[in-house]
C-alpha positions as CSV (number, residue, x, y, z in Angstrom):
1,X,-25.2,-129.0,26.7
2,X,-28.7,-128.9,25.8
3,X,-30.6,-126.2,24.2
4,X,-33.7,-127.5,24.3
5,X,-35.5,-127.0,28.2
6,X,-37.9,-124.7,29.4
7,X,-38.3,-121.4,29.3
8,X,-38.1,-120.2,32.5
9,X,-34.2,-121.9,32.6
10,X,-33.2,-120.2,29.3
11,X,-34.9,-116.7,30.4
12,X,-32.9,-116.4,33.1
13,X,-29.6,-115.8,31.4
14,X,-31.1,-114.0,28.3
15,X,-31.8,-110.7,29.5
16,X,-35.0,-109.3,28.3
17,X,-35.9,-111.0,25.6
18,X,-39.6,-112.2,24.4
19,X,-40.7,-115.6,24.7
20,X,-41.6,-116.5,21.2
21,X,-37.5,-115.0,20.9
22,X,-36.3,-117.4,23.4
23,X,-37.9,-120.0,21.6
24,X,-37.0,-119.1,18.0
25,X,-33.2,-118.5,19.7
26,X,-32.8,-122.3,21.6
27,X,-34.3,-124.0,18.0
28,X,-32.0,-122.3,15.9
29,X,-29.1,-123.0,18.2
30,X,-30.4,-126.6,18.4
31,X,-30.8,-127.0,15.0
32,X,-27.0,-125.4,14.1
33,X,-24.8,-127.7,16.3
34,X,-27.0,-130.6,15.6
35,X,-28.6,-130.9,18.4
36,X,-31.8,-131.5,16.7
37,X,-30.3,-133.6,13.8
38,X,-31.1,-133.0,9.8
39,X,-34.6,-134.4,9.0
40,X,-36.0,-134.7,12.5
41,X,-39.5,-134.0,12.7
42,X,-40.6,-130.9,14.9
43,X,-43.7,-131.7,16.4
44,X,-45.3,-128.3,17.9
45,X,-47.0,-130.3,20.9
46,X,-43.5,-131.8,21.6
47,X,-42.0,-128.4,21.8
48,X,-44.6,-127.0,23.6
49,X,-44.0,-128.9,26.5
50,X,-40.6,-129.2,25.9
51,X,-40.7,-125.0,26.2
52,X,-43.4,-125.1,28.6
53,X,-45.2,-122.3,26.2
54,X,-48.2,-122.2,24.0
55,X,-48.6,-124.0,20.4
56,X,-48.8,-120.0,18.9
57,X,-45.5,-119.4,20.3
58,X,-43.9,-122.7,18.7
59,X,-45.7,-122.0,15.9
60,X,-43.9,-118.5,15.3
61,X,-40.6,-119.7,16.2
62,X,-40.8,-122.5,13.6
63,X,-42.2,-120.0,10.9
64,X,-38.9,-117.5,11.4
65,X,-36.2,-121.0,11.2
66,X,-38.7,-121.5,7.9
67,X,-37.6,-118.1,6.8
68,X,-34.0,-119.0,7.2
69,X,-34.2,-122.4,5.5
70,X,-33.5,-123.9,8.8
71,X,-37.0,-126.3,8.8
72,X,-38.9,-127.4,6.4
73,X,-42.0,-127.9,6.0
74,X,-44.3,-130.2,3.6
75,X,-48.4,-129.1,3.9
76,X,-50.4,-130.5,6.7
77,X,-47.3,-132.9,7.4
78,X,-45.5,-130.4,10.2
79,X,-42.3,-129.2,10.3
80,X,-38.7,-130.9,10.4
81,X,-35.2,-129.6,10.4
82,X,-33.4,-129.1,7.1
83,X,-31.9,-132.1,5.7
84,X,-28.1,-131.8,4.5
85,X,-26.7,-133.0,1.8
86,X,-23.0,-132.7,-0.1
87,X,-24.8,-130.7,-3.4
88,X,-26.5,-128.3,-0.9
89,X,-23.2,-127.7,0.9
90,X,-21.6,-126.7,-2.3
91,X,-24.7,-124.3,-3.3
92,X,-24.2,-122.6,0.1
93,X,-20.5,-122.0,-0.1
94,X,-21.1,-120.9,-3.9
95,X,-23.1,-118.6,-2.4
96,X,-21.2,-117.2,0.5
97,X,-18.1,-117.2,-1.1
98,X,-20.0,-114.3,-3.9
99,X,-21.1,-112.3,-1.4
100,X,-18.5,-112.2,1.2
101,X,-16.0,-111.5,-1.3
102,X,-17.9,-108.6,-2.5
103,X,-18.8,-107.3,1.2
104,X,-14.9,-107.6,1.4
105,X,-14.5,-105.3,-1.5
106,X,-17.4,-103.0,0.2
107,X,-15.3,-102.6,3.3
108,X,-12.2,-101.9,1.7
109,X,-13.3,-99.1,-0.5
110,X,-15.5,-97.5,2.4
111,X,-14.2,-98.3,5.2
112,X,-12.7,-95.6,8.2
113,X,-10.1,-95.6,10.6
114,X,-12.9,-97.5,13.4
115,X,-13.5,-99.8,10.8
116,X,-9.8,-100.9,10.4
117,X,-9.2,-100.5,14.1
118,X,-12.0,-102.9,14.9
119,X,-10.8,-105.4,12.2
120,X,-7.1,-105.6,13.9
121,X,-8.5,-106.3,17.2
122,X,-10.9,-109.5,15.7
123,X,-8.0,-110.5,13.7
124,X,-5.4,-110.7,16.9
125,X,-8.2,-112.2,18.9
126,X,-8.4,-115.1,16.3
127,X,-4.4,-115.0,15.4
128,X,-3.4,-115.9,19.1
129,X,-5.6,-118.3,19.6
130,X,-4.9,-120.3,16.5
131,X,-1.1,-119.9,17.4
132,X,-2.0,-121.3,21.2
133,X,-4.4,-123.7,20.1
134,X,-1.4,-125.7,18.6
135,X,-1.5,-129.1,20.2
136,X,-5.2,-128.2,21.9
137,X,-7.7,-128.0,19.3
138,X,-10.2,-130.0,20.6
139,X,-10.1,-127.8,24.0
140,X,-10.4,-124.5,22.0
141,X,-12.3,-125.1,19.2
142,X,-15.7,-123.5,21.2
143,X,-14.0,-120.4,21.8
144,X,-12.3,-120.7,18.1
145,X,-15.8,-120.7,15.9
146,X,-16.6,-117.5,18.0
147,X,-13.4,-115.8,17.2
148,X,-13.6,-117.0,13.7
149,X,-17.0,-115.2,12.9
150,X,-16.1,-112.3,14.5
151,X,-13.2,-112.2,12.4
152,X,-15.3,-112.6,9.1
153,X,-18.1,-110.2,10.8
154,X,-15.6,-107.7,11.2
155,X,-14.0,-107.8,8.0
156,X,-17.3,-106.9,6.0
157,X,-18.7,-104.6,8.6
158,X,-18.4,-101.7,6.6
159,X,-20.0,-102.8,3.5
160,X,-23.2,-100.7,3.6
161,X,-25.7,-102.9,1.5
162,X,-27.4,-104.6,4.0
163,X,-29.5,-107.2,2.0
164,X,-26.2,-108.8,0.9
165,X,-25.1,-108.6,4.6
166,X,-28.0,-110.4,5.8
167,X,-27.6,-112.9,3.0
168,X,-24.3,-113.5,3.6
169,X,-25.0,-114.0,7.8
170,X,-27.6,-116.4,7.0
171,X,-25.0,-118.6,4.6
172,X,-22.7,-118.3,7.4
173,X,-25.0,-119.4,10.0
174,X,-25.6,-122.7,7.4
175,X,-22.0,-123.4,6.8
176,X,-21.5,-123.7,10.8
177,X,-24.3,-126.1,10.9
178,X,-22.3,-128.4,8.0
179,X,-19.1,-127.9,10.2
180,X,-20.1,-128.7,13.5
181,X,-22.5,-131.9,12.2
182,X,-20.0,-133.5,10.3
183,X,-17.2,-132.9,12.9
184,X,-19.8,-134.0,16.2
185,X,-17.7,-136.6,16.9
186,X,-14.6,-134.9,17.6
187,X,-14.9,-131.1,16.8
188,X,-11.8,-129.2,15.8
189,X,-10.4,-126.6,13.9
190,X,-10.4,-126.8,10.4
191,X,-7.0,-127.4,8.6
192,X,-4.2,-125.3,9.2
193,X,-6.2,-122.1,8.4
194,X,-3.7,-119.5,10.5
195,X,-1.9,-118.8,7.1
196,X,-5.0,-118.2,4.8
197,X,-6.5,-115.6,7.9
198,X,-3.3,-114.1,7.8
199,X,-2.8,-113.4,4.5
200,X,-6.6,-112.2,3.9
201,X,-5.9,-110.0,6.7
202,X,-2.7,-108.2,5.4
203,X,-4.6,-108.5,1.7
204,X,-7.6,-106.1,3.4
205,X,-4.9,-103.9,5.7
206,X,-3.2,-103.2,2.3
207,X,-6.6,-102.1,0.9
208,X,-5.9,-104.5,-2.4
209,X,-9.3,-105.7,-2.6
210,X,-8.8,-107.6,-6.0
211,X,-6.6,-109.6,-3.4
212,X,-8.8,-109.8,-1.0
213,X,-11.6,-110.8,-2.9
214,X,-9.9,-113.7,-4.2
215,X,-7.8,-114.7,-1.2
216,X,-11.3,-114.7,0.8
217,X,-12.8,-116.8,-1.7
218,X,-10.6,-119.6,-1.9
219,X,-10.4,-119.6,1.6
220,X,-14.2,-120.2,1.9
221,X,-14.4,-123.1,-1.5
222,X,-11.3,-124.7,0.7
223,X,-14.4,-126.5,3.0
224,X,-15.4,-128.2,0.6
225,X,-13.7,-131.4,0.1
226,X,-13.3,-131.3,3.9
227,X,-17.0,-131.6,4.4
228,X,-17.8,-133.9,1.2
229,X,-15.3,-136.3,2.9
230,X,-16.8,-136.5,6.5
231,X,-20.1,-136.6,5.2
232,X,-19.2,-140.0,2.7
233,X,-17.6,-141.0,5.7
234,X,-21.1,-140.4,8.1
235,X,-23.2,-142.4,5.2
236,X,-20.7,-145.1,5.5
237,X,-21.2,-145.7,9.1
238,X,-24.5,-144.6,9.5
């Protein structure tokens, strides 16, 4: 599915959003899954037609994915999407790991009864469908990375620093785009990761956030030599 048409065809299933957000929103999704692969160039005439909107409006949407280190750009050369690279995978999972584990330790210490409730409800909405997905991976995998998020969302929802939130979504958001690139040609579900949700899960329910913290961690460093092999393995067949 492509997200890259014009705007007319996107606006009609996105509410009442703004143009330049419609924009901004079908890059950014283009640019996470791949769509528009590491490196490309991002030539605002191209995407102005593309969009069917101004240069200014291109030009806006390209300066927020800047502000998320989603494009790059070099002086008067233009824009291009991020490249990727094995050392910059490791620096964003250093990253994330820091701060979800301590937005873990945030929830735990202040979060309420709604808080926990919430949590349950995005943890069984992941646990059954890892259980189901047994066998079906490939066919589930979608709905999987949606349940997944909301899982980690929900977890540190009741840490109340936001700048470490928004930090944290943002490394998120970058760790996806290394999952669903180096997995394009057959996307799937991670490892077995049903036992390391569950057990992060009963580690927050028991309000042990030392455990937590830790468990949450490892779970995120565990990508690692998942993605450093695929990505050898793209290089080799490139």
């Amino acid at each position: 599915m492509t997200h890259l048409k014009k705007v007319e065809e996107i606006s009609a299933t996105s509410g009442s959003r703004t143009t330049i957000e419609l924009v901004y929103e079908a890059l950014r999704r283009a640019i996470l899954c791949g769509e528009i692969p590491p490196e490309s160039r991002m030539r605002v005439e191209d995407l102005r037609a593309t969009f069917g909107v101004g240069s200014s409006t291109v030009r806006e949407a390209l300066s927020r994915l800047l502000a998320e280190n989603l494009v790059t750009t070099e002086g008067q050369r233009g824009f291009r999407a991020a490249t990727i690279s094995i050392e910059d995978f490791k620096s964003i999972v250093e990253m994330r790991a820091l701060l979800e584990a301590r937005a873990v330790r945030h929830s735990i210490e202040t979060g309420d009864d709604d808080w926990e409730s919430a949590f349950v409800a995005a943890h069984h909405r992941l646990a059954k469908l890892e259980t189901d997905a047994v066998g079906h991976e490939d066919e589930l995998v979608s709905d999987w990375e949606k349940r997944n998020r909301a899982f980690h969302d929900a977890m540190t929802a009741a840490c109340t620093n936001v700048w470490l939130l928004n930090c944290r979504s943002m490394l998120y958001s970058h760790s996806v785009r290394y999952l669903q690139i180096s997995f394009a040609q057959k996307r799937c579900i991670p490892r077995d990761v049903r036992a390391e949700h569950q057990a992060i899960f009963e580690a927050v329910i028991d309000r042990d956030a030392e455990r937590a913290e830790k468990l949450t961690a490892d779970h995120i460093f565990r990508t690692v030599p998942e993605i450093e092999a695929r990505l050898a393995e793209m290089k080799l067949t490139a």
